[in-house]
Biopython code that builds the backbone (N, CA, C, O; Angstrom):
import numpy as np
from Bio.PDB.StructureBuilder import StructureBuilder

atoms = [
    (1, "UNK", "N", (83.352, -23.969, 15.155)),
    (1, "UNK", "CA", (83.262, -22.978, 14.109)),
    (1, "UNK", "C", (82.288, -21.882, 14.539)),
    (1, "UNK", "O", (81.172, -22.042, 15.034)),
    (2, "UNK", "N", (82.931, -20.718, 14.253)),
    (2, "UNK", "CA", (82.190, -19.478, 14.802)),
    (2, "UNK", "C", (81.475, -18.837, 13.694)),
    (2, "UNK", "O", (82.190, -18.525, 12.742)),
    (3, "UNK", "N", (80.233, -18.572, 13.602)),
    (3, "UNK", "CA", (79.626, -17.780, 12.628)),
    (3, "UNK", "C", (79.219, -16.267, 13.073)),
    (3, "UNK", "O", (78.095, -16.144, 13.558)),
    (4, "UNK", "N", (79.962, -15.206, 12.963)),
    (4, "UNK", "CA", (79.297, -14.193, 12.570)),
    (4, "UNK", "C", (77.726, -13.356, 12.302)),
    (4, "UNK", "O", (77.039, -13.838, 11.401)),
    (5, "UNK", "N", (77.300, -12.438, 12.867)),
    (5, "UNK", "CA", (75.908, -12.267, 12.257)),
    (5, "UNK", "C", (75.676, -12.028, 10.692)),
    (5, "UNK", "O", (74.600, -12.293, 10.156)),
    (6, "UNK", "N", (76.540, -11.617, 10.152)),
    (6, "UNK", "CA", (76.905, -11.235, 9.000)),
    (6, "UNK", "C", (77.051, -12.219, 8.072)),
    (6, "UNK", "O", (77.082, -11.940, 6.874)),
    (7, "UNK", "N", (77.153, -13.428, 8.505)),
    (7, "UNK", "CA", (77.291, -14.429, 7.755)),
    (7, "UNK", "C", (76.507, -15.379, 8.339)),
    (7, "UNK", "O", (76.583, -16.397, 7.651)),
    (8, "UNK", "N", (76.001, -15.490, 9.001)),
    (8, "UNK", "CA", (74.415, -15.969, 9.488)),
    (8, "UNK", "C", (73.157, -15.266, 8.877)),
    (8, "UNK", "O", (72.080, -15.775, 8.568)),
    (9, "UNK", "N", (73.542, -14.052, 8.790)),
    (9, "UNK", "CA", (72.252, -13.608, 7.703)),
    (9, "UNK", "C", (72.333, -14.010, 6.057)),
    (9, "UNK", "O", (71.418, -14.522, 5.411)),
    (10, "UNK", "N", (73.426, -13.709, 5.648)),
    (10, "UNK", "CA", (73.661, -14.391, 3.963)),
    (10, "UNK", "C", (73.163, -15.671, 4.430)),
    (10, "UNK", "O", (72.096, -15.857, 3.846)),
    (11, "UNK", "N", (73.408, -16.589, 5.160)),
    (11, "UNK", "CA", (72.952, -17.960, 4.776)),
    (11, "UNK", "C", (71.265, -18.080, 4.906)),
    (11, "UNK", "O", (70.470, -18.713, 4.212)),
    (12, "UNK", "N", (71.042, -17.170, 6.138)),
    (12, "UNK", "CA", (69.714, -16.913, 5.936)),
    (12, "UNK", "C", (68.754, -16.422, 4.972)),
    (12, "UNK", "O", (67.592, -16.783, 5.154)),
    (13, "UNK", "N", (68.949, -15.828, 4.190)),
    (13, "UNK", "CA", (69.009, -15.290, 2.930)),
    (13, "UNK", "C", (68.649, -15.852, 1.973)),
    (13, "UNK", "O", (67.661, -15.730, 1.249)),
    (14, "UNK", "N", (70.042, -16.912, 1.980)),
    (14, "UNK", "CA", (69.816, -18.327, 0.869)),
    (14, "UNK", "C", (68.761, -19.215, 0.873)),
    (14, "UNK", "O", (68.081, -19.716, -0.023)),
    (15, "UNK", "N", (68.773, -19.316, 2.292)),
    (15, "UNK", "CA", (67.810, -20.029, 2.377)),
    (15, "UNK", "C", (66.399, -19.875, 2.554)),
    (15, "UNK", "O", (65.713, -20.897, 2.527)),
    (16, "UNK", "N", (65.928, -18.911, 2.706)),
    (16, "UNK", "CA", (65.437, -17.868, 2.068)),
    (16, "UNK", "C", (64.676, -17.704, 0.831)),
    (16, "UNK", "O", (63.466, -17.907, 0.743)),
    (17, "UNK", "N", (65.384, -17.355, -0.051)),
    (17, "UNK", "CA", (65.669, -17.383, -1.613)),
    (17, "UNK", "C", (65.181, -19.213, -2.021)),
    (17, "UNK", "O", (64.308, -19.525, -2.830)),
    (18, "UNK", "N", (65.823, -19.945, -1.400)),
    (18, "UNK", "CA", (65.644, -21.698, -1.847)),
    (18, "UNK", "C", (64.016, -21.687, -1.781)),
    (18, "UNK", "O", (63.397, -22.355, -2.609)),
    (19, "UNK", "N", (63.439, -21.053, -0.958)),
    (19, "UNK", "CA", (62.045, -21.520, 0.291)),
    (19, "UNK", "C", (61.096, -20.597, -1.185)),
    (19, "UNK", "O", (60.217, -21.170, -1.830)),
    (20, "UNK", "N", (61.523, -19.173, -1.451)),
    (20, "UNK", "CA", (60.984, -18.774, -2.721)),
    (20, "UNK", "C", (61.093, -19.323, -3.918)),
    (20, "UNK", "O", (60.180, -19.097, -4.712)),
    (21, "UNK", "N", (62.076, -20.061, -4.287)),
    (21, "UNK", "CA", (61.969, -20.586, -5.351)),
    (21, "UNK", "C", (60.841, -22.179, -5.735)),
    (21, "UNK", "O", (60.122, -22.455, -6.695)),
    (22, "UNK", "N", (61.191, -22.942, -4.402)),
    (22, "UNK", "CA", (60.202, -23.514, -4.158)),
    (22, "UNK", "C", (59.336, -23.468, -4.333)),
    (22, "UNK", "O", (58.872, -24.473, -4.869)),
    (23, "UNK", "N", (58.375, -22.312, -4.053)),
    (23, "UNK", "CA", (56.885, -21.919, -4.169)),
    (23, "UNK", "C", (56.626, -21.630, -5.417)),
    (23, "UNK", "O", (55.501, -21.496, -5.900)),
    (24, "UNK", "N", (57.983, -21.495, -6.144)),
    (24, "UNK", "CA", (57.648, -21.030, -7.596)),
    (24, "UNK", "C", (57.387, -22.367, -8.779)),
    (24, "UNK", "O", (57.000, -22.347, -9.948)),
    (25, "UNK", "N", (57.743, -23.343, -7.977)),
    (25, "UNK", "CA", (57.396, -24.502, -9.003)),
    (25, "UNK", "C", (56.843, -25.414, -8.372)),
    (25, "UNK", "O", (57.504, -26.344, -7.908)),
    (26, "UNK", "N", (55.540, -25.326, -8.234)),
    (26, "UNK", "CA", (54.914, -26.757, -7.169)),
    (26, "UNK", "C", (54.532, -27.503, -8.319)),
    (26, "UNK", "O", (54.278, -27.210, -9.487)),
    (27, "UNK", "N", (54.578, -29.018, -7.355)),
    (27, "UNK", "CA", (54.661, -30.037, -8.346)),
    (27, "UNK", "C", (53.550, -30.784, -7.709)),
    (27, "UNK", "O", (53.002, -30.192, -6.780)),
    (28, "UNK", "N", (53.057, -32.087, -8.050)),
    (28, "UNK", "CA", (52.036, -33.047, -7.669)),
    (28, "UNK", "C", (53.004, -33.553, -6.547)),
    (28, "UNK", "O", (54.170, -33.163, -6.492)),
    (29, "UNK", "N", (52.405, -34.538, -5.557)),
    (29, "UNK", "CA", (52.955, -35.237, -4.773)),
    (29, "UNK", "C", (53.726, -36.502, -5.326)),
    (29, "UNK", "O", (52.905, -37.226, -5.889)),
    (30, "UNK", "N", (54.701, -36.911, -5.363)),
    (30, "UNK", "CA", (55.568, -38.109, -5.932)),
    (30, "UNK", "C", (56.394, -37.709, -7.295)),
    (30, "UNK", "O", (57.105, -38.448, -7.976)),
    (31, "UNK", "N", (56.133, -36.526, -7.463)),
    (31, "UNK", "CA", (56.521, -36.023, -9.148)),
    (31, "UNK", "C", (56.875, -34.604, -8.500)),
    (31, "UNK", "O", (56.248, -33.576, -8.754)),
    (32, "UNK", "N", (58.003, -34.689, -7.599)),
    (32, "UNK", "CA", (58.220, -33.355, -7.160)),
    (32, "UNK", "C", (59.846, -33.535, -7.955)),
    (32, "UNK", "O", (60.735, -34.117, -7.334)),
    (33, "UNK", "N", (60.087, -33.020, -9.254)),
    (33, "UNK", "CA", (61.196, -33.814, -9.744)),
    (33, "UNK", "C", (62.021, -32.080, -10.089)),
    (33, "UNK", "O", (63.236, -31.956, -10.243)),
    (34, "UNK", "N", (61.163, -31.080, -10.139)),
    (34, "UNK", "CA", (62.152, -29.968, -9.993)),
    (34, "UNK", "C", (62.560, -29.529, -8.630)),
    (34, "UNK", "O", (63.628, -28.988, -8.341)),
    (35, "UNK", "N", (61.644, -29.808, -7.883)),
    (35, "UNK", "CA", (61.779, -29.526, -6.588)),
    (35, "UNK", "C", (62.693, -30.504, -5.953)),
    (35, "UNK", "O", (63.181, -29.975, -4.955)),
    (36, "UNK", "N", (63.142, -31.761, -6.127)),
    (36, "UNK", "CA", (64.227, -32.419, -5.947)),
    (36, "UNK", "C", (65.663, -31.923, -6.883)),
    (36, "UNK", "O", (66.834, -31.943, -6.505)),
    (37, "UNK", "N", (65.197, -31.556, -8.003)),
    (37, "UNK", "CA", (67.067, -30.912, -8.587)),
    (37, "UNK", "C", (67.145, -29.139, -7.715)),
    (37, "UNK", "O", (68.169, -28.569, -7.340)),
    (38, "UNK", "N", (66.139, -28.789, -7.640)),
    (38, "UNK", "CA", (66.494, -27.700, -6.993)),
    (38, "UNK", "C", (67.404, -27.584, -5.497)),
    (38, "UNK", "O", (68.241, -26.740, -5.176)),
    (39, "UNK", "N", (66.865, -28.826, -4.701)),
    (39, "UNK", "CA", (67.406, -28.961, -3.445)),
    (39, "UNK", "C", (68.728, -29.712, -3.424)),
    (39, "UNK", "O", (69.621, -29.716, -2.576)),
    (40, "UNK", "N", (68.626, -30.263, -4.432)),
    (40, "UNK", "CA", (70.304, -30.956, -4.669)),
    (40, "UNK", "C", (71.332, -30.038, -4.895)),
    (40, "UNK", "O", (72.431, -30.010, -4.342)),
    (41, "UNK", "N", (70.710, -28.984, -6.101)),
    (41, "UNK", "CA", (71.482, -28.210, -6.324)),
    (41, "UNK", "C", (72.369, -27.272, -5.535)),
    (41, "UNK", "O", (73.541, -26.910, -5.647)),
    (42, "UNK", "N", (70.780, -26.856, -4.189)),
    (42, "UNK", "CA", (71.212, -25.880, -3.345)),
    (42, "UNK", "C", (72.494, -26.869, -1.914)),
    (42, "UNK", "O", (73.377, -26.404, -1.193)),
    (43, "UNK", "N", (72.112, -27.901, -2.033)),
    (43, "UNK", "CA", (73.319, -28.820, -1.417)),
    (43, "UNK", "C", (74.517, -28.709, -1.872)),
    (43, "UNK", "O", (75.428, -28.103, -1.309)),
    (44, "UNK", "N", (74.585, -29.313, -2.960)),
    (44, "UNK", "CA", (76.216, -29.049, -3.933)),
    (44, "UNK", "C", (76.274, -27.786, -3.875)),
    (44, "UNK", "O", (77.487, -27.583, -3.822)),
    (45, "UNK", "N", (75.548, -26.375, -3.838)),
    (45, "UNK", "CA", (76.682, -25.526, -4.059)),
    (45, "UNK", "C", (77.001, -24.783, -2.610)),
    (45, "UNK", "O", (77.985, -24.066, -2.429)),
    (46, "UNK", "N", (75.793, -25.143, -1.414)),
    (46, "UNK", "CA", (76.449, -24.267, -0.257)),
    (46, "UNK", "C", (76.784, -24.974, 0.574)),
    (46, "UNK", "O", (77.006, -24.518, 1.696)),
    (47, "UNK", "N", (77.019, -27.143, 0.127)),
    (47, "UNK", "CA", (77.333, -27.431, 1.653)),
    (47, "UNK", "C", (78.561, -28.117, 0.887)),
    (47, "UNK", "O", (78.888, -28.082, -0.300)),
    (48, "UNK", "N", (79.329, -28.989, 2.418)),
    (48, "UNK", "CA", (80.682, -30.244, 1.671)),
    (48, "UNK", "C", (79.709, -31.206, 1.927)),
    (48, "UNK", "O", (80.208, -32.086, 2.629)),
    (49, "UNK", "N", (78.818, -31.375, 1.730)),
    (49, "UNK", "CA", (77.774, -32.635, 2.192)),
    (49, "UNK", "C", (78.025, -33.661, 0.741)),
    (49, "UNK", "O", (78.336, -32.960, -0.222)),
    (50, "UNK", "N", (77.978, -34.587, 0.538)),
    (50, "UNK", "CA", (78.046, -35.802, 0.111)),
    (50, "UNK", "C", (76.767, -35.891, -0.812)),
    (50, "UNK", "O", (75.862, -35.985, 0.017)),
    (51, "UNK", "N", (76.251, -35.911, -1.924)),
    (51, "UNK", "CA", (74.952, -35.770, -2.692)),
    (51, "UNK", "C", (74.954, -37.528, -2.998)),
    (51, "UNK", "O", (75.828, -38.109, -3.643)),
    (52, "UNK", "N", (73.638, -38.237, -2.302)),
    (52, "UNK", "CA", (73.945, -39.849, -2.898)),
    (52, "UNK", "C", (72.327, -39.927, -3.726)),
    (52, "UNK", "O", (71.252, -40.211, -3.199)),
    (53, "UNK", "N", (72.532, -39.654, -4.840)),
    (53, "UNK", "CA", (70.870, -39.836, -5.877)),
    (53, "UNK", "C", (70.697, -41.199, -6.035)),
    (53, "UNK", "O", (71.418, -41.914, -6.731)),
    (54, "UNK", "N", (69.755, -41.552, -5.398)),
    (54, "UNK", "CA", (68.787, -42.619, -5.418)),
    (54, "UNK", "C", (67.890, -42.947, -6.415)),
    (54, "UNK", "O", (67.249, -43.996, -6.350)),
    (55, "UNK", "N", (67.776, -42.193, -7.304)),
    (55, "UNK", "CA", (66.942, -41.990, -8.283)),
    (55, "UNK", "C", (65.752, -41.127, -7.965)),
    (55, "UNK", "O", (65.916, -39.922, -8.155)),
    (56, "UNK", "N", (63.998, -41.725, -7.293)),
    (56, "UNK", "CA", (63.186, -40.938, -7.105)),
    (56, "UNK", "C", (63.704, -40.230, -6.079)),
    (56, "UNK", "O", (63.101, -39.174, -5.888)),
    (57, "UNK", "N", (64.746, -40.469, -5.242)),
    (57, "UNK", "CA", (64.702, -39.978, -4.129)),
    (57, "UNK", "C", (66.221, -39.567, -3.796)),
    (57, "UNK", "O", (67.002, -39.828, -4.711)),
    (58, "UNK", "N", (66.727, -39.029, -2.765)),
    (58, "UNK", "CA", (68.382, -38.736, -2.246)),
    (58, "UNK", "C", (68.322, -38.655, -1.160)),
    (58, "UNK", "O", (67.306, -38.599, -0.467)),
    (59, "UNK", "N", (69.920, -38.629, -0.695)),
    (59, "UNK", "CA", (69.734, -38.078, 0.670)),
    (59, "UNK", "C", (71.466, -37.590, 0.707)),
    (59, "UNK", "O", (72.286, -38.002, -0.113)),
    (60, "UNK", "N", (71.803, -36.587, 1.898)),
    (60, "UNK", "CA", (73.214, -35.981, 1.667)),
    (60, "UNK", "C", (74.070, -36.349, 2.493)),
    (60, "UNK", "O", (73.346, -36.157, 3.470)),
    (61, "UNK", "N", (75.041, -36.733, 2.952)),
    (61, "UNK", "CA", (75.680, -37.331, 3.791)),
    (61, "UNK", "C", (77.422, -36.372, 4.605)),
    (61, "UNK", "O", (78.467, -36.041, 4.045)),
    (62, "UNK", "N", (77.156, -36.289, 5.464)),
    (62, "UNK", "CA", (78.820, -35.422, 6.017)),
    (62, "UNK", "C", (79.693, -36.750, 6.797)),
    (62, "UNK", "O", (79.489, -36.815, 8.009)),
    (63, "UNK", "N", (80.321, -37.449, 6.409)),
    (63, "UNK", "CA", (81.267, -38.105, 6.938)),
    (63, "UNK", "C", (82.230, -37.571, 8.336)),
    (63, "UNK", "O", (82.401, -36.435, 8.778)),
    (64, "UNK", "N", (82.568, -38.425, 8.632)),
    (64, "UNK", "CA", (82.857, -38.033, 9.997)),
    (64, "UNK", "C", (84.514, -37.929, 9.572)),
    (64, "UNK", "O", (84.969, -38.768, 8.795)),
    (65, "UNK", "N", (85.312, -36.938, 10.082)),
    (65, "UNK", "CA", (87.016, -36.958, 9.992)),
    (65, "UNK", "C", (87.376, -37.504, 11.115)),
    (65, "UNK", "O", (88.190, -38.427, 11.146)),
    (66, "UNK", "N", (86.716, -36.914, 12.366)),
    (66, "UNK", "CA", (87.597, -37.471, 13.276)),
    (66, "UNK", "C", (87.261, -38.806, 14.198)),
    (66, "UNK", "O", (86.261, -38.576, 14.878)),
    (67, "UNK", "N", (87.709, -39.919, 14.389)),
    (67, "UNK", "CA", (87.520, -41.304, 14.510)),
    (67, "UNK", "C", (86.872, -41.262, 15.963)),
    (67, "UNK", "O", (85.985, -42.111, 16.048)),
    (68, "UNK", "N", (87.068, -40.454, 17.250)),
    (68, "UNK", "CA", (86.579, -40.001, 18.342)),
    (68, "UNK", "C", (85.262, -39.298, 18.100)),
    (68, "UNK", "O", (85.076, -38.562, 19.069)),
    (69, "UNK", "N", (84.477, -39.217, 17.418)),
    (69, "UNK", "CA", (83.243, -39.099, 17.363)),
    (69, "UNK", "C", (82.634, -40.070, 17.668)),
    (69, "UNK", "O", (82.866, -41.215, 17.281)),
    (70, "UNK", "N", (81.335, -39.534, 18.786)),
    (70, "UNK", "CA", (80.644, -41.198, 19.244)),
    (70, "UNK", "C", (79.686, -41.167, 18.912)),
    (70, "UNK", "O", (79.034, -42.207, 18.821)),
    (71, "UNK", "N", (79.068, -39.716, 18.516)),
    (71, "UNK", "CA", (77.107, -39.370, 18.397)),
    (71, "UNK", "C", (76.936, -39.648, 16.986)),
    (71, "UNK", "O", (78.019, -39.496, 16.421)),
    (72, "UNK", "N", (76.101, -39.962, 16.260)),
    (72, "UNK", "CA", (75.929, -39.144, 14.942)),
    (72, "UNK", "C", (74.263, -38.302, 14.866)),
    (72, "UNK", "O", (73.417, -38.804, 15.607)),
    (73, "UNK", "N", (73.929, -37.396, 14.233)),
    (73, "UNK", "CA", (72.708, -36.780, 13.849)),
    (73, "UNK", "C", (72.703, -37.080, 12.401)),
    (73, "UNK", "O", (73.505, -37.010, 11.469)),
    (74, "UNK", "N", (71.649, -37.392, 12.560)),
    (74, "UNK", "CA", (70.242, -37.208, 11.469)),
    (74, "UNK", "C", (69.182, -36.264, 11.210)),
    (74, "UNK", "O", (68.407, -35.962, 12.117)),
    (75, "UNK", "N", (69.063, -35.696, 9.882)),
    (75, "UNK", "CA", (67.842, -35.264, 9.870)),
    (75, "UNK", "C", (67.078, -36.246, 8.804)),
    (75, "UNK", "O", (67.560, -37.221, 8.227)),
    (76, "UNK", "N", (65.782, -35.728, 8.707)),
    (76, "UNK", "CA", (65.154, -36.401, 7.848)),
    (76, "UNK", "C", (63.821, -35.411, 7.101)),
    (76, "UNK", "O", (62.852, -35.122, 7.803)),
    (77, "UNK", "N", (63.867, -35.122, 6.191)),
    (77, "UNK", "CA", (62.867, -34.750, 5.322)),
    (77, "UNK", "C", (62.445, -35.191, 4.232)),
    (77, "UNK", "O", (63.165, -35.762, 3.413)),
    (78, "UNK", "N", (60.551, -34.862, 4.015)),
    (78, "UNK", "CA", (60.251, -35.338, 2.916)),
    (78, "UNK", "C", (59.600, -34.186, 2.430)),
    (78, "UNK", "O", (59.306, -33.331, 3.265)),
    (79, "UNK", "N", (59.200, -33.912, 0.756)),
    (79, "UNK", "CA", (58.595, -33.321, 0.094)),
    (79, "UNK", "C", (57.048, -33.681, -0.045)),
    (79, "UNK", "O", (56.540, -34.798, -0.143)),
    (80, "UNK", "N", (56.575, -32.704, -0.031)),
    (80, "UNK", "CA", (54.833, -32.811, 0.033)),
    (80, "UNK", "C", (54.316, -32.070, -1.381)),
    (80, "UNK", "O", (54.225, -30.851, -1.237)),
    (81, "UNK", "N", (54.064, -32.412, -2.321)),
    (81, "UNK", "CA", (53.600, -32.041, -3.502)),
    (81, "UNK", "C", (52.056, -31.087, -3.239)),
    (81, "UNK", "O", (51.467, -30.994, -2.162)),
    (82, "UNK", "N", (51.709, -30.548, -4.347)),
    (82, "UNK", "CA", (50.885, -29.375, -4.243)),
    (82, "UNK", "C", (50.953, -28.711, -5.701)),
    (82, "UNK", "O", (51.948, -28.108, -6.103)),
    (83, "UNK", "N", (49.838, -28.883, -6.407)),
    (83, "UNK", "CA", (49.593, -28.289, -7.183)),
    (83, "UNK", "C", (48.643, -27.194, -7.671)),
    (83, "UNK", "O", (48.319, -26.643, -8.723)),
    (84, "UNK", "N", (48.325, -27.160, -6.180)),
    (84, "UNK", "CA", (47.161, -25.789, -6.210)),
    (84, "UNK", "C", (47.585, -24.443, -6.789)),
    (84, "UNK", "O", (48.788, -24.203, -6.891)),
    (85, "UNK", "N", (46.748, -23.621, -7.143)),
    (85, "UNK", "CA", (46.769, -22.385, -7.286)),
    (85, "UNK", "C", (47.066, -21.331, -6.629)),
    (85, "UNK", "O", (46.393, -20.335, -6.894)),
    (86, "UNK", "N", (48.253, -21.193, -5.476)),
    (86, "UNK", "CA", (47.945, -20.282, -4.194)),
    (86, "UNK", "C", (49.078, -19.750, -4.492)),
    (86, "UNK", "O", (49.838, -20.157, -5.371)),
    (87, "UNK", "N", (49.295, -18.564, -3.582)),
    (87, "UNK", "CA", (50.742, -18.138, -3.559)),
    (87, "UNK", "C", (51.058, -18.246, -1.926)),
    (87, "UNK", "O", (50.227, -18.049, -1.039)),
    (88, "UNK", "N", (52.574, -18.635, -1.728)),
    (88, "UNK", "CA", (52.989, -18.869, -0.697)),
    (88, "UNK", "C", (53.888, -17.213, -0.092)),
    (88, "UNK", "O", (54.256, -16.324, -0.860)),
    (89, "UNK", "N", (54.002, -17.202, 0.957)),
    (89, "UNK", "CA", (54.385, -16.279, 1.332)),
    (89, "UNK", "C", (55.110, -16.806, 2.722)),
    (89, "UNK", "O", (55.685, -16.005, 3.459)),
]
sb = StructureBuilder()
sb.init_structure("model")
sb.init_model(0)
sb.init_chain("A")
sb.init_seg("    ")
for serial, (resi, resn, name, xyz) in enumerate(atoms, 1):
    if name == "N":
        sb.init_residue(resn, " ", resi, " ")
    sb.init_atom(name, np.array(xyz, "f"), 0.0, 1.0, " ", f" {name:<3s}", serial, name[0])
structure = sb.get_structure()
């Protein structure tokens, strides 16, 4: 799949925009519970990724179509809470 600059920047953008919104609602560490619907959200609406809610926690999943796949990737992230007073930039 070929991406375009033009459509490498909109996604950049978005994501982007996700990274600002973020900063706009910091939460304590373990009680990051808008900051988890926010990132779900931004999953369901810009990927085909798989949303599996765990309750405190999730993770997103892309299934494989074609049976000749031998690798798989992982990422892995966690949320770091912060309730200070700062502004992020």
């Amino acid at each position: 799949m070929e991406i375009n600059n033009s459509e490498l920047q909109a996604i950049l953008d978005k994501i982007t925009q996700l990274r600002h919104e973020l900063h706009r609602i910091p939460e304590a560490s373990m009680k990051e519970y808008k900051t988890r619907q926010a990132i779900m959200a931004f999953i369901a609406d810009n990927t085909a990724l798989e949303i599996l809610d765990c309750g405190a926690w999730f993770y997103a999943v892309k299934k494989a179509n074609e049976p000749t796949w031998k690798e798989a990737i992982a990422f892995r992230a966690d949320m770091a809470g912060s309730e200070a007073d700062c502004v992020y930039h």
